[in-house]
GULO-281629 format. One record per residue: residue number from 1; x, y, z of N, C-alpha, C, O, CB in turn. Coordinates in steps of 0.2 Angstrom, whole numbers, plus 5000, padded with zeros to 4 digits. Glycine has a CB too. Example, Ala and Ser with C-alpha at 12.3 -4.5 7.8 and 13.67 -1.06 7.14 Angstrom:
2
<1 <5066 4972 5039> <5062 4978 5039> <5066 4984 5039> <5071 4983 5042> <5057 4978 5045>>
<2 <5064 4989 5035> <5068 4995 5036> <5064 5000 5039> <5067 5006 5040> <5070 4997 5029>>
END
This chain:
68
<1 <4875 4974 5096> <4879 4979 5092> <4882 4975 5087> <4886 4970 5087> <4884 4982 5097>>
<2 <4881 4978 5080> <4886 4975 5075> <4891 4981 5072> <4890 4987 5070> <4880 4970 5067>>
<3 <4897 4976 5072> <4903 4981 5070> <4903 4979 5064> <4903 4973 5063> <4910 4982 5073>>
<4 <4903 4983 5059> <4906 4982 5052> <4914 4987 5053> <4916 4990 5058> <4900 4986 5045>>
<5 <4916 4985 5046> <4921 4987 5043> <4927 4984 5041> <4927 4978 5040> <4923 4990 5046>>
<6 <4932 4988 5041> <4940 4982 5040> <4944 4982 5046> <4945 4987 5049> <4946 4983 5032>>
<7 <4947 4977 5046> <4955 4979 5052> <4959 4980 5047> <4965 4980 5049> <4960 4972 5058>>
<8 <4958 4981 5040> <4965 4981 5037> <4967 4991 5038> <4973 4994 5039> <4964 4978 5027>>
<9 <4964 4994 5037> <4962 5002 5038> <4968 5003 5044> <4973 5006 5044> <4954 5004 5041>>
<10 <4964 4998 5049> <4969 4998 5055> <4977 4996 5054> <4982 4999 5058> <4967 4994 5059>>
<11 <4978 4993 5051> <4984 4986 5049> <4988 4994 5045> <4993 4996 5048> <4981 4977 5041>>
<12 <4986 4997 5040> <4989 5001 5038> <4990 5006 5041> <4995 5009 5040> <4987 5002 5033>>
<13 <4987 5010 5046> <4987 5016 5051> <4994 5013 5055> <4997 5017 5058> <4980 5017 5057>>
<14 <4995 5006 5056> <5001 5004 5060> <5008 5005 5056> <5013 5007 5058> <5000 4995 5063>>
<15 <5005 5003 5049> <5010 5003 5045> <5015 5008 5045> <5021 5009 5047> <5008 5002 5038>>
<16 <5009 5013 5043> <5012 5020 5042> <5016 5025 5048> <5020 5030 5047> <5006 5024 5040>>
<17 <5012 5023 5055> <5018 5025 5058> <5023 5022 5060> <5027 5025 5064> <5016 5028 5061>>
<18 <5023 5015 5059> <5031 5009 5059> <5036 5014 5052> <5042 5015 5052> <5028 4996 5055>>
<19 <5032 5017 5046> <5037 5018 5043> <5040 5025 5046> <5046 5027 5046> <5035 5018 5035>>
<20 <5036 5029 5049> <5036 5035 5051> <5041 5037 5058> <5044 5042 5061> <5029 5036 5052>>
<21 <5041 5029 5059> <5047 5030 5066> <5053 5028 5063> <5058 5029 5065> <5046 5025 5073>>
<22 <5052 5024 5057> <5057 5022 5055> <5062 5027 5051> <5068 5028 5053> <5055 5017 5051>>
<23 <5059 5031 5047> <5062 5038 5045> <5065 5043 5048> <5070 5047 5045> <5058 5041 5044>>
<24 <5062 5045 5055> <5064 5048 5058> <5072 5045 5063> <5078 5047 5062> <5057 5049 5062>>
<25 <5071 5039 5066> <5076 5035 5069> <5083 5036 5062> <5088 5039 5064> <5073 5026 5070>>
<26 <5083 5033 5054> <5087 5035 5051> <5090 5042 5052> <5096 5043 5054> <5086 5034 5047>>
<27 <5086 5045 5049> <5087 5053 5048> <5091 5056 5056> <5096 5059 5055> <5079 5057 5047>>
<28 <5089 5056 5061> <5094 5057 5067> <5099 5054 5067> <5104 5057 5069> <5092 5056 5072>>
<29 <5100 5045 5067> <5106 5043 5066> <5112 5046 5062> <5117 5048 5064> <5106 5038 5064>>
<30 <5108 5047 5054> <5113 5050 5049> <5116 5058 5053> <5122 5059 5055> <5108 5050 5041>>
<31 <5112 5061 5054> <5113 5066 5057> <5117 5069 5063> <5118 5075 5064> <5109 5068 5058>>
<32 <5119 5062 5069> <5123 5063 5074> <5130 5060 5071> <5135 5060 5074> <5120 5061 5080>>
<33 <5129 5055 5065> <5133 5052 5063> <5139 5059 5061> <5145 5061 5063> <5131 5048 5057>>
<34 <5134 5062 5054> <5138 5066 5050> <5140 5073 5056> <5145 5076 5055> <5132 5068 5043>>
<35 <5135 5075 5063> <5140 5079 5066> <5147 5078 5070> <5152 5082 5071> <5137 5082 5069>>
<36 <5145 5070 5072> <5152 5068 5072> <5160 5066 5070> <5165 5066 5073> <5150 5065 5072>>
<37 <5158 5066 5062> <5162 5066 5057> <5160 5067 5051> <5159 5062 5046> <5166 5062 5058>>
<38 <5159 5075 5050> <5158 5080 5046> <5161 5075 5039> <5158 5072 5035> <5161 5089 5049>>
<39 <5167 5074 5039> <5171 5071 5031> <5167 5063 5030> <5169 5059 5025> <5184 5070 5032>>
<40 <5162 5061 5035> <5160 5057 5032> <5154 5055 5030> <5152 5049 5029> <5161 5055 5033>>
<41 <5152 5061 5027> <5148 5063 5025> <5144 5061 5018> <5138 5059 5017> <5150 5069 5026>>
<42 <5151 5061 5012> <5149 5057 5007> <5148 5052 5005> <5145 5051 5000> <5149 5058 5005>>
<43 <5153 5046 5013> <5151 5039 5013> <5144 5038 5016> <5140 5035 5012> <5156 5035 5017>>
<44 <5141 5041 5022> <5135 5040 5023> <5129 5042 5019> <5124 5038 5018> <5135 5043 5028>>
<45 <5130 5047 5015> <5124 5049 5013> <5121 5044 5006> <5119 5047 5001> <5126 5058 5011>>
<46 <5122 5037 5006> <5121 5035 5000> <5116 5028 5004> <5111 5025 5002> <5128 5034 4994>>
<47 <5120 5028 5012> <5116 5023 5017> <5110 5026 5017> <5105 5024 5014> <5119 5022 5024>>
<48 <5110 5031 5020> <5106 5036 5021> <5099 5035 5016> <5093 5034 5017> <5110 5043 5021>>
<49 <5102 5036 5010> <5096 5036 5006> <5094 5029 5003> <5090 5028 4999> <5096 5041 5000>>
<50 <5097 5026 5006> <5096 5017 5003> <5090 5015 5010> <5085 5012 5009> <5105 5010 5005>>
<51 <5092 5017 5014> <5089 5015 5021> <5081 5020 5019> <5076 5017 5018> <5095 5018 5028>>
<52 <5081 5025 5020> <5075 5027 5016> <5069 5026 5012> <5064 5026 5014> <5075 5029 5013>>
<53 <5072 5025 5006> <5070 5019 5000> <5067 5013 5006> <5061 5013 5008> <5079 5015 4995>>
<54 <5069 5009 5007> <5069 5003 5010> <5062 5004 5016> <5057 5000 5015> <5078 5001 5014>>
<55 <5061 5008 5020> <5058 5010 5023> <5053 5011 5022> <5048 5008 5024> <5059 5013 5025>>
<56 <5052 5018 5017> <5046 5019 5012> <5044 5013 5007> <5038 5013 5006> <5049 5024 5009>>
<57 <5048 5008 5004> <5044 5004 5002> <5040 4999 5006> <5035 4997 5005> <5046 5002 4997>>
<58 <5044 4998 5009> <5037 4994 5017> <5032 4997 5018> <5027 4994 5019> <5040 4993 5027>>
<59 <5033 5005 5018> <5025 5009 5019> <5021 5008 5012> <5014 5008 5013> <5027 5018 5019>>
<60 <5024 5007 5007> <5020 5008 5002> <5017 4998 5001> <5012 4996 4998> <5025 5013 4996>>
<61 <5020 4996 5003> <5019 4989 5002> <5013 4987 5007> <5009 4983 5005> <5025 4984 5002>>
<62 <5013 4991 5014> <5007 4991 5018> <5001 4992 5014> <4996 4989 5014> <5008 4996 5022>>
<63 <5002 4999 5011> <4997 5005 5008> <4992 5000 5002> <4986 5000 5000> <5002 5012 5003>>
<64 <4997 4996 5001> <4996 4990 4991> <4990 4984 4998> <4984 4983 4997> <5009 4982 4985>>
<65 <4992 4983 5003> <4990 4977 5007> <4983 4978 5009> <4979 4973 5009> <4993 4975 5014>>
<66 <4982 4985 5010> <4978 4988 5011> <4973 4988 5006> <4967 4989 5008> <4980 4992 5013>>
<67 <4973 4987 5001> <4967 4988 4995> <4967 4980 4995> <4961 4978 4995> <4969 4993 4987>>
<68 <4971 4974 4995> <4971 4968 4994> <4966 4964 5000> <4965 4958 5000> <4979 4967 4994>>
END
């Protein structure tokens, strides 16, 4: 039996959903945060989207590895 192909395909299917859990985990934090204390809302929300950012570009730096 001969397998061709890449494991990088795979490497990135892991990637994407490491970023995908990662998104999700912020986004509920922020969200039991903010119903916790509603007034702090507009200190959080700037983590919130930093942590995002940050997330998503590990996805996308996966996505770049993947063609590499």
């Amino acid at each position: 039996m001969d397998i061709t192909g890449s494991l990088s395909a795979i490497g990135y299917g892991l990637a994407a959903i490491g970023g995908g859990i990662g998104v999700g985990l912020i986004f509920a934090a922020y969200m039991q945060a903010v119903s916790r204390q509603p007034e702090a809302q507009r200190v959080l929300q700037p983590m919130l989207f930093m942590g995002f950012a940050v997330v998503e570009a590990l996805a996308i730096l996966g996505f770049v590895m993947f063609f590499l």
